[in-house]
Backbone as CSV, one residue per row, in Angstrom:
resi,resn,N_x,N_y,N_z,CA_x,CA_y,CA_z,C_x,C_y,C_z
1,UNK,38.040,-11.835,76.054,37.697,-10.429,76.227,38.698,-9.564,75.463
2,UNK,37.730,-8.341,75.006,38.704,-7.472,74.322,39.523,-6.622,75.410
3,UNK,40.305,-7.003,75.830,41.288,-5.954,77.005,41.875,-4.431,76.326
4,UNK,42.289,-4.627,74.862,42.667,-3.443,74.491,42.227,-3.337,72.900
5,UNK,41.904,-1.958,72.845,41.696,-1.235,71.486,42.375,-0.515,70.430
6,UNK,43.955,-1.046,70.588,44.899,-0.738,69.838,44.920,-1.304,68.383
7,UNK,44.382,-0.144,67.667,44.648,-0.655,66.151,46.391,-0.616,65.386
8,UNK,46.174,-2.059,64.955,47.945,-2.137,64.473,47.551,-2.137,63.439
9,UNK,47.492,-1.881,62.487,47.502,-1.696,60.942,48.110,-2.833,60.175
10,UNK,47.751,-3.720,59.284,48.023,-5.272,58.585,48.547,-6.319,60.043
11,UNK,48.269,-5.746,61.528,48.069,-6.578,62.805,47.101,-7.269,63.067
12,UNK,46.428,-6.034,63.731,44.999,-6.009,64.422,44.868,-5.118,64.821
13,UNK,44.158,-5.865,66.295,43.683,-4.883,67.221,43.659,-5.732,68.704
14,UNK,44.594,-4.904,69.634,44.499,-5.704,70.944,45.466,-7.161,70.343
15,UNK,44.961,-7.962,71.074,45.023,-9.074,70.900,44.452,-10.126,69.701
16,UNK,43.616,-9.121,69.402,43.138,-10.096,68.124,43.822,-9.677,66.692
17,UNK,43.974,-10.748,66.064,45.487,-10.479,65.170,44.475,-11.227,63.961
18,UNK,45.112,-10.733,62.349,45.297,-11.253,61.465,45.300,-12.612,61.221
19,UNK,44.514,-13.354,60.558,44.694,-14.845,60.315,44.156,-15.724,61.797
20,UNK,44.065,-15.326,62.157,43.460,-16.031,63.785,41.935,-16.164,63.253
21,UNK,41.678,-18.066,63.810,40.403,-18.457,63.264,39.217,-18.842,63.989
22,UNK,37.999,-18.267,63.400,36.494,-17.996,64.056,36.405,-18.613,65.502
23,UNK,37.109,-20.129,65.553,37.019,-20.554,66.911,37.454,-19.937,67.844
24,UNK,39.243,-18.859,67.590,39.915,-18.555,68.805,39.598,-16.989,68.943
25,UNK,38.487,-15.949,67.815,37.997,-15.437,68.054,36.846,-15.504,69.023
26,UNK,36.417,-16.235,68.591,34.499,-16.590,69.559,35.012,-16.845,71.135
27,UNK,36.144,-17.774,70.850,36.816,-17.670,72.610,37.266,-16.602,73.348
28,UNK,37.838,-15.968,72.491,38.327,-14.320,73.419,37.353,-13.698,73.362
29,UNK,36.164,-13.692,72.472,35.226,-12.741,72.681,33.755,-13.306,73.284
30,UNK,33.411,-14.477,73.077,31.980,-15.099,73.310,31.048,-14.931,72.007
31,UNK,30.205,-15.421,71.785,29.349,-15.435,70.528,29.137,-14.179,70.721
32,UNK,28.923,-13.964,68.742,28.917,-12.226,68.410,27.282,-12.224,68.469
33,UNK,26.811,-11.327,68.364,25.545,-10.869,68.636,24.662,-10.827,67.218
34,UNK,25.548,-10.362,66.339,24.618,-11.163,64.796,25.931,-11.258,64.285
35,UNK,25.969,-12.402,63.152,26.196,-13.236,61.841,26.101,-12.946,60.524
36,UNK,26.555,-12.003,59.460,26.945,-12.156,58.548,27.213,-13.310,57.474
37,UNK,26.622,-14.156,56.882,27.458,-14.620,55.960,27.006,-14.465,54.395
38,UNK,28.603,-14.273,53.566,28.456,-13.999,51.950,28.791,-15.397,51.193
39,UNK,28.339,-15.847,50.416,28.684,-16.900,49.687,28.825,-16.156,48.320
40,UNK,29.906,-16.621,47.282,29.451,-16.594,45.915,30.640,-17.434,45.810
41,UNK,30.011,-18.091,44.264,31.387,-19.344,43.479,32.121,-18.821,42.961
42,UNK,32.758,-17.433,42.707,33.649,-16.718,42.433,35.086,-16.367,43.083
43,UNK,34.160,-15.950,44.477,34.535,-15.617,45.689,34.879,-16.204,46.408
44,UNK,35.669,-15.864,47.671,35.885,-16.869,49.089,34.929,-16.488,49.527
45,UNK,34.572,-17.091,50.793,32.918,-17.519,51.514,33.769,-16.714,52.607
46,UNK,32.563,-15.683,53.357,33.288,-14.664,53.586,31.987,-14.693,55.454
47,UNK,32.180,-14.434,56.633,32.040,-14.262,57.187,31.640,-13.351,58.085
48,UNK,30.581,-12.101,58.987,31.125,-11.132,59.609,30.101,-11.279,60.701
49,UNK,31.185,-11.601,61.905,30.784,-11.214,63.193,30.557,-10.304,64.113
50,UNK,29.573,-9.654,64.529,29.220,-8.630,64.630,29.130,-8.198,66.137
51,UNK,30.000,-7.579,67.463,30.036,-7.414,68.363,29.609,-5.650,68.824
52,UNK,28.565,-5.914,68.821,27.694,-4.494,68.628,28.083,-3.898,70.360
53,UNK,27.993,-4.603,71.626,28.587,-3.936,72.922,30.112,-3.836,73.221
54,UNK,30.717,-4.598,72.349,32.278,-4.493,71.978,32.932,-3.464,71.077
55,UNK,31.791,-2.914,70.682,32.023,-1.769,69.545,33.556,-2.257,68.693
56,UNK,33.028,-3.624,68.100,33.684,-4.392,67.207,32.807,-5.154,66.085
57,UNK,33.799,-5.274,64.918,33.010,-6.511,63.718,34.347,-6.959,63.248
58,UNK,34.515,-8.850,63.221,35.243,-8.914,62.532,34.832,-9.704,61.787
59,UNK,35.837,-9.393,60.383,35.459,-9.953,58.905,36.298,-11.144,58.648
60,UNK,35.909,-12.382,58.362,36.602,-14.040,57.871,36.289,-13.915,56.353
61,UNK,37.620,-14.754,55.869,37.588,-15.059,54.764,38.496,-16.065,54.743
62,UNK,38.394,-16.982,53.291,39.189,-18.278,53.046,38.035,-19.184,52.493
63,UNK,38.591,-20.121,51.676,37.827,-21.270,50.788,38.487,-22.489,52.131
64,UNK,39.726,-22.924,52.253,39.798,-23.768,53.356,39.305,-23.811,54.815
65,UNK,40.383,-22.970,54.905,40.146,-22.351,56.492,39.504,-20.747,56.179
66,UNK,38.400,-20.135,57.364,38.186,-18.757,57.706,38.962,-18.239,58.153
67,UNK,39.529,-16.893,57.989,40.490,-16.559,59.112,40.200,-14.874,59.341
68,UNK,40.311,-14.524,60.216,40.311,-12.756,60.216,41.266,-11.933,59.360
69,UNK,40.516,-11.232,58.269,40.645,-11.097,57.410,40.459,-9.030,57.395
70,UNK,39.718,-8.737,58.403,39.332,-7.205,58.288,38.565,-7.102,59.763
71,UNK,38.743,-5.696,60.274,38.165,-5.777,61.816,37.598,-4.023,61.291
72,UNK,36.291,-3.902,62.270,35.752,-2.387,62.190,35.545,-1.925,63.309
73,UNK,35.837,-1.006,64.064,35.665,-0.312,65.282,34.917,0.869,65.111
74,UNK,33.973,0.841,65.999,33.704,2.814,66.404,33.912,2.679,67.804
75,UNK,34.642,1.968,68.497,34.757,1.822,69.667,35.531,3.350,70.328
76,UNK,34.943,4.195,71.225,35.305,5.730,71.214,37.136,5.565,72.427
77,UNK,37.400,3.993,72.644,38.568,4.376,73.239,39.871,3.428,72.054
78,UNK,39.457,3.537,70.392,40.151,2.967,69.701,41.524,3.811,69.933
79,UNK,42.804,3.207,69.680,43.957,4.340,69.276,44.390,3.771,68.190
80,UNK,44.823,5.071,67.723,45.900,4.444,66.557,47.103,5.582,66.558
81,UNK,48.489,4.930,66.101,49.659,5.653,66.364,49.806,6.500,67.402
82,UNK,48.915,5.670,68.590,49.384,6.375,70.404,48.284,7.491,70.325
83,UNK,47.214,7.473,69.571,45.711,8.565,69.817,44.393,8.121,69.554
84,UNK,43.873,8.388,70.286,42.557,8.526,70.111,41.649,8.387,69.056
85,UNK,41.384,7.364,68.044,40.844,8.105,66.624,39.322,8.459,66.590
86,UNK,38.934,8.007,67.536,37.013,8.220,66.858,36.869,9.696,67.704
87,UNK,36.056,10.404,67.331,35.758,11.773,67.158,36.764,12.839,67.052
88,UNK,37.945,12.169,66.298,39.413,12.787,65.604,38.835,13.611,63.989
89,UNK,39.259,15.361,64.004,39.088,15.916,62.716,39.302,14.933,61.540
90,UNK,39.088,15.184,60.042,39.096,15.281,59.356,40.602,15.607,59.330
91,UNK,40.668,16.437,59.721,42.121,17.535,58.707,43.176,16.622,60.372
92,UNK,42.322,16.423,61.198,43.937,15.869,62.156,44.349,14.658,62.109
93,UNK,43.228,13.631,61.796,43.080,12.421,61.024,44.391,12.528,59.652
94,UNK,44.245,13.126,58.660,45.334,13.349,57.750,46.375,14.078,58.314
95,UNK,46.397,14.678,59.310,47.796,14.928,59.800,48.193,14.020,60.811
96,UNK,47.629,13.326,61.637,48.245,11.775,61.839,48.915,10.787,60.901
97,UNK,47.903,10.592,60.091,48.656,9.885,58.889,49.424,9.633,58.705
98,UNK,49.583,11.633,58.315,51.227,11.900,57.699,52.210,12.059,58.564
99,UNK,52.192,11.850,59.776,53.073,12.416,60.397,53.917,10.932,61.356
100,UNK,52.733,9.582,60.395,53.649,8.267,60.397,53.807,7.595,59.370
101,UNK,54.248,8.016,58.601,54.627,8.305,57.449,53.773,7.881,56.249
102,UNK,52.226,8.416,56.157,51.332,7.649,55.162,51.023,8.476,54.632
103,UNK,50.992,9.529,53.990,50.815,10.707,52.834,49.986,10.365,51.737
104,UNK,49.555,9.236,51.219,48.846,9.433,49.774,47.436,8.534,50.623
105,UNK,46.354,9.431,50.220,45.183,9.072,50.247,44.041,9.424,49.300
106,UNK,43.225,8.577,49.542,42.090,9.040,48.368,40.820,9.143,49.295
107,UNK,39.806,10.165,49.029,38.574,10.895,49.621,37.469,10.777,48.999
108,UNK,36.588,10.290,49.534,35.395,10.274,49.140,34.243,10.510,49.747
109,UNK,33.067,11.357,49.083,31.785,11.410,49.863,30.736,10.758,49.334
110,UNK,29.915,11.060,50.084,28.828,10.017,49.582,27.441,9.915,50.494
111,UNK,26.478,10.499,50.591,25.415,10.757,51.161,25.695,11.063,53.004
112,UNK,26.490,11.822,52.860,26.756,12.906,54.155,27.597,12.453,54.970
113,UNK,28.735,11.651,54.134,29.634,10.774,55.035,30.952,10.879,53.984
114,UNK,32.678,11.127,54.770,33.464,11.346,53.736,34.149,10.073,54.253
115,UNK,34.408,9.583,53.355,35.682,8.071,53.630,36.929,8.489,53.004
116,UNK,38.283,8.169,54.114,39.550,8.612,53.730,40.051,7.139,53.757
117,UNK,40.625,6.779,52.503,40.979,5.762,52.533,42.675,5.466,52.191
118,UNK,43.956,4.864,52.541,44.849,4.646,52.887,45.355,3.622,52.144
119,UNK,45.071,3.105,51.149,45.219,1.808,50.494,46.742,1.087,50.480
120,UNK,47.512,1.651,51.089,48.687,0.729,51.045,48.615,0.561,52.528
121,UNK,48.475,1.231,53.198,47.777,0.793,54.556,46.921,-0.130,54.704
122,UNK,45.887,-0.052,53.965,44.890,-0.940,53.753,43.755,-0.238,54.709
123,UNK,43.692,0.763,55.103,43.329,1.269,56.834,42.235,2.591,55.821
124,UNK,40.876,2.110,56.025,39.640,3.558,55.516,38.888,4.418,57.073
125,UNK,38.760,5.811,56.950,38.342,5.632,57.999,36.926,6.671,57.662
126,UNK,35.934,6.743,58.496,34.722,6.965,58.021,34.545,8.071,58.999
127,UNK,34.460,9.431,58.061,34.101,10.928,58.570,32.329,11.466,58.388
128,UNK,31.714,11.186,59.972,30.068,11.915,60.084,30.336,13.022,60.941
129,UNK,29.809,14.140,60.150,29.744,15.419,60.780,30.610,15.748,61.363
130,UNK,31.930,16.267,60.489,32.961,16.086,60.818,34.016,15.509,61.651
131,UNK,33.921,14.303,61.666,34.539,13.688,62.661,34.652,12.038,62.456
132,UNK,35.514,11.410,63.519,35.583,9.591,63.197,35.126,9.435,63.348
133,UNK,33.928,8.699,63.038,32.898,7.446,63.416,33.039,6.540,62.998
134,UNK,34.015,5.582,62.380,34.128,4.721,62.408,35.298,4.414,61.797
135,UNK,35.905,3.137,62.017,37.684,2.965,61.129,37.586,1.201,60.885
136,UNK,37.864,1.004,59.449,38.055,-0.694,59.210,39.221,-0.626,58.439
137,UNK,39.983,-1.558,58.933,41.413,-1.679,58.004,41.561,-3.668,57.853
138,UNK,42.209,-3.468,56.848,42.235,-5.298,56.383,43.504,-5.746,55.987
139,UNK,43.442,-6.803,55.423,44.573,-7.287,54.966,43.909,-8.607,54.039
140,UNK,44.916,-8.870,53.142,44.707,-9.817,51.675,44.878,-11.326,52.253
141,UNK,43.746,-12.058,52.329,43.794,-13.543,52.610,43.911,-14.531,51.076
142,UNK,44.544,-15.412,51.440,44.784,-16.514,50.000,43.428,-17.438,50.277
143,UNK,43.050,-18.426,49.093,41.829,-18.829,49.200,41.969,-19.986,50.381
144,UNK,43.590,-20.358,51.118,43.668,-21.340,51.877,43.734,-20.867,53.470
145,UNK,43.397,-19.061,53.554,42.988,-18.759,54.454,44.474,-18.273,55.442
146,UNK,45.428,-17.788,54.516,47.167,-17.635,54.759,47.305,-16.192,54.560
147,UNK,47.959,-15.098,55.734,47.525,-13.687,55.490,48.556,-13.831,54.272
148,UNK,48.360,-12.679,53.014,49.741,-12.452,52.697,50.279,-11.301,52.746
149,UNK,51.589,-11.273,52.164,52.115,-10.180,51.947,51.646,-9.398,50.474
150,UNK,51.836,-7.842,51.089,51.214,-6.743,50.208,51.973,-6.694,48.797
């Protein structure tokens, strides 16, 4: 079970952490409700479990091992840096940010939706009608399924 909705940024969330694999996910959570999967021979074979009453998805990746690789919440009791983020401004959203110490972002819109994205964070978060509706942040897996460093 998901007990808590604390987003840690290149962590997790709660209890579910970075690099932790599909099996010891599916155990804390129970089978996800739909299945995702991406294949290409380019690519790592990529995974996404989809916990639609958990107001969770998490994303696997790795050529050896899968491992959690990216998590998405609109879950409305997410926090991040000790608040609240989903139905958080626009403009208070970037003054959170900055005010732990993440200042450079890049903005984008795109058919009635603005994405603020954080890239050394790794942390995007998704603005409908002015407001959070949704936040996915990730981190860089090796093809043997090993988080790394940024």
């Amino acid at each position: 079970m998901l007990d808590s909705y604390v987003i840690i940024p290149q962590k997790g969330l709660g209890e579910l952490t970075f690099g932790m694999d599909m099996e010891k996910v599916v155990s804390a959570l129970g089978e996800p409700e739909e299945v995702d999967n991406f294949e290409s021979e380019e690519e790592m074979n990529a995974v996404l479990l989809h916990y639609w009453d958990k107001g969770v998805s998490i994303f696997f990746e790795g050529h050896t091992r899968q491992v959690v690789a990216g998590m998405e919440t609109d879950h409305p009791e997410a926090i991040l840096f000790g608040k609240k983020i989903m139905g958080m401004s626009e403009k208070d959203t970037i003054a959170l940010m900055h005010e732990n110490g993440w200042e450079e972002f890049d903005r984008e819109e795109e058919d009635g939706e603005t994405r603020l994205s954080f890239e050394e964070l790794m942390i995007d978060f998704y603005i409908k009608d002015g407001s959070v509706a949704f936040v996915n942040w990730d981190v860089i897996v090796d093809s043997d399924g090993n988080v790394t460093e940024l």
